[in-house]
N, C-alpha and C positions, 0 to 999 in steps of 0.2 A: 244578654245585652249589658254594657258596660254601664256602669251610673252616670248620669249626666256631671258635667264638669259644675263646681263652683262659679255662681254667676257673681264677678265682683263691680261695682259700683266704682268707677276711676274716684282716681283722690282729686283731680282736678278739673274742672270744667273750662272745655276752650274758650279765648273768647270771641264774642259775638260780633259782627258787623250790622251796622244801623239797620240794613236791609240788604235781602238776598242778592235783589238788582239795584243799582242806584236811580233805576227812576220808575216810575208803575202809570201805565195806561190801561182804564178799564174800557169794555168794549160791550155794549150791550145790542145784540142782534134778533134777529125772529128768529123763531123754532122752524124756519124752514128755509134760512141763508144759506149758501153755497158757498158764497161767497167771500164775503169782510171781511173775517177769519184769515183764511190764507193771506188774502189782500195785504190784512196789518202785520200778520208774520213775515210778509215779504219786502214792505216800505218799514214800517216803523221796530218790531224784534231786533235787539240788539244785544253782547253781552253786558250792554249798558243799560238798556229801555226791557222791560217787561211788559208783556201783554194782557190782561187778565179778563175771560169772556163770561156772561151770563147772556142765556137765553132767554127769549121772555113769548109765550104762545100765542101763534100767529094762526089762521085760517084764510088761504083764497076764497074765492079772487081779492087783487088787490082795486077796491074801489074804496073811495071815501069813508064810506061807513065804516068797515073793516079796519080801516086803517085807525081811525079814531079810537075804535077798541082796543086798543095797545094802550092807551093812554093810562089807564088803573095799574097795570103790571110796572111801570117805570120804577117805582119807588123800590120796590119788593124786588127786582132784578138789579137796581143797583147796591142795594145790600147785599147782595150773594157776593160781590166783588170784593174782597179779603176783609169782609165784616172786621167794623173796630180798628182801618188800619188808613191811613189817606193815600189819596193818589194823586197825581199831579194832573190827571187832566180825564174825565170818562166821556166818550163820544156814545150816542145813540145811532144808529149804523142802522136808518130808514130815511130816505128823504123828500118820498113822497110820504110820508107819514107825519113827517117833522112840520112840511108845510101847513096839515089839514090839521092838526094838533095846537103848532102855533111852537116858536123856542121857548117861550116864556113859559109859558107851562110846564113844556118838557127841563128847562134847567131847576122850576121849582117842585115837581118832583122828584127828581134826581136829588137838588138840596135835601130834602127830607129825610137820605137816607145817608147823602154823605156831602154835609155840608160843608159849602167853602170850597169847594174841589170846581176848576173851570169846566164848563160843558160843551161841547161840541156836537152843535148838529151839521150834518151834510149840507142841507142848504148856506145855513150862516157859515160855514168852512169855504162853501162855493163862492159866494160872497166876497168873502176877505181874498178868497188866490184872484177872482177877478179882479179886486180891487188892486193887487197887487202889481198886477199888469198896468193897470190907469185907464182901465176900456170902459165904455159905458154902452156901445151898438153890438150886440151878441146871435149870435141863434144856436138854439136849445133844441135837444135832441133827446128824447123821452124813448124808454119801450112801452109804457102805457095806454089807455084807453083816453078817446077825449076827454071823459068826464076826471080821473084821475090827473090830467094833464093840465085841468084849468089852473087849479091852485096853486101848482108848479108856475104858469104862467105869472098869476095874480103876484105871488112871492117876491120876485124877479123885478117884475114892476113897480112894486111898494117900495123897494130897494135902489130905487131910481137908475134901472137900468131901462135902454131902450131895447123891444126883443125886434127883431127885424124878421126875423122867420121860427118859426116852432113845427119843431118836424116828432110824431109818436107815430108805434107802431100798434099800436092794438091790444098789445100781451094784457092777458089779465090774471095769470099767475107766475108768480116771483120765480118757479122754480125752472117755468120755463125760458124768462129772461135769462136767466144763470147761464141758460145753455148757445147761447148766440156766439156765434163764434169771434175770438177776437179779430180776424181778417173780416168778418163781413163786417166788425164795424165801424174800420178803416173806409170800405166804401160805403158803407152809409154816412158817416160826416163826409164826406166828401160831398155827397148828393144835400146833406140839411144845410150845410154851413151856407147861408146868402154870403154875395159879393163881397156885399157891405159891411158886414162881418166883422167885427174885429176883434172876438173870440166867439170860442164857442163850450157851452157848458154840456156837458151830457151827465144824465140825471140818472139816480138806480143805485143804491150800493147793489141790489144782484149781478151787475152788469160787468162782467172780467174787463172791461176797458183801461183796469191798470197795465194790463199786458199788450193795449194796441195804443197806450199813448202818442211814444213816439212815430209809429205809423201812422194815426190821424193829423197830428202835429207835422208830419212834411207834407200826405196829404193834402190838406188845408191849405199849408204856411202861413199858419199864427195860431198863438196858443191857444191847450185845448184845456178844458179844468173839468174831471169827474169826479164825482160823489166822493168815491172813497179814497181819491191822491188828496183831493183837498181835506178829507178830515185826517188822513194821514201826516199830512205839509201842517195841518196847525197845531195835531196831538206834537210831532215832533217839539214843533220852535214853539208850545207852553215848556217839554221838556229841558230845553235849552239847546237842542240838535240843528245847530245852523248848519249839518254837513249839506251837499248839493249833492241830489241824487238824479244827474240828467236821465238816466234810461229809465223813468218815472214821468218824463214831460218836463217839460220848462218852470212851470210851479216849482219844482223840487231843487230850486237853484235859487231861489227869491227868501228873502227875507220876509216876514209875516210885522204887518205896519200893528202897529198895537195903538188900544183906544178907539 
């Protein structure tokens, strides 16, 4: 065997750019999502925007209680997200969780670990795209159990929306919402969406619904705002990403009202 070569040390060091990507998205999901993940690789991954996940330990079913339990892991999952480094915007990617939790909570947990950084929950995301539209008469479309589905209600309410119809399906673990096909649930909003209607939110980050957007959206005909396009549409435009991304839903064309 030949001697290994002289390992020489360059005389000069390239230099550095501020950051790898110019803008960083953290993404904190359960230990047992399908879903987000791809979702944000798919709307928000850019070679402009980076994505960056932690996981934080979940156990079915998804009822209240359980969900509540996520609450201690927030801090501790948003430090794994490039400790010691900022980001311009970290979403919690549960949003029946977010409800039963409460934002406020969840953004000062998050604080705790990387403060000053904007927070985004599913709900409050849902919020703002509906808000964006100017609708205030909606019907909400859940894969959960009633009891899971209340506080999704109450939310929605507090937020001075009127709900006209509330439609759940019973699931009580996340992994099996994951698997609903995105054609069925083009005809399920079709079937929850009331008359009166004048959006419709479907609730879930499990829920592939980014991929049957524009299908429920003609469906329907009027816009449709889920869990993960809207934290998507608002992680974007904290990064400054005004692009419109129609085959995402009509949200993905709106500017995001600030304040």
């Amino acid at each position: 065997m030949k001697p290994l070569p002289e390992i020489k040390v360059h005389w000069k060091r390239p230099p550095l750019d501020d950051r790898p990507l110019e803008r960083r998205v953290g993404l904190i999901i359960l230990a047992t999502d399908h879903t987000s993940e791809p979702d944000f690789r798919r709307m928000v991954a850019s070679e402009r925007i980076g994505v960056y996940v932690a996981r934080i330990p979940y156990k079915n079913p998804t009822t209240p209680e359980n969900l509540r339990k996520m609450q201690p892991a927030l801090t501790a999952g948003a430090a794994l997200i490039l400790p010691d480094e900022p980001l311009d915007a970290i979403c919690y990617s549960c949003t029946s969780a977010s409800v039963v939790i409460g934002d406020a909570e969840i953004e000062a947990a998050v604080a705790a670990a990387k403060p000053g950084v904007p927070v985004v929950t599913p709900p409050m995301a849902g919020v703002r795209g509906l808000n964006a539209f100017g609708v205030r008469r909606i019907s909400i479309l859940t894969p959960y159990t009633v009891e899971t589905s209340r506080p999704m209600a109450a939310y929605f309410a507090a937020q001075g929306f009127e709900i006209v119809s509330f439609t759940c399906l019973g699931f009580e673990d996340d992994r099996e919402m994951a698997r609903i096909a995105p054609d069925a649930l083009v005809d399920l909003a079709r079937e929850a969406t009331d008359p009166s209607a004048e959006a419709l939110f479907v609730s879930c980050t499990a829920l592939r619904a980014a991929l049957a957007i524009s299908g429920m959206e003609a469906a329907i005909g009027r816009p449709v705002v889920t869990s993960n396009q809207a934290s998507a549409w608002n992680c974007l435009r904290l990064c400054g990403d005004e692009t419109a991304r129609p085959e995402f839903g009509r949200l993905m064309t709106l500017p995001m009202k600030r304040g």
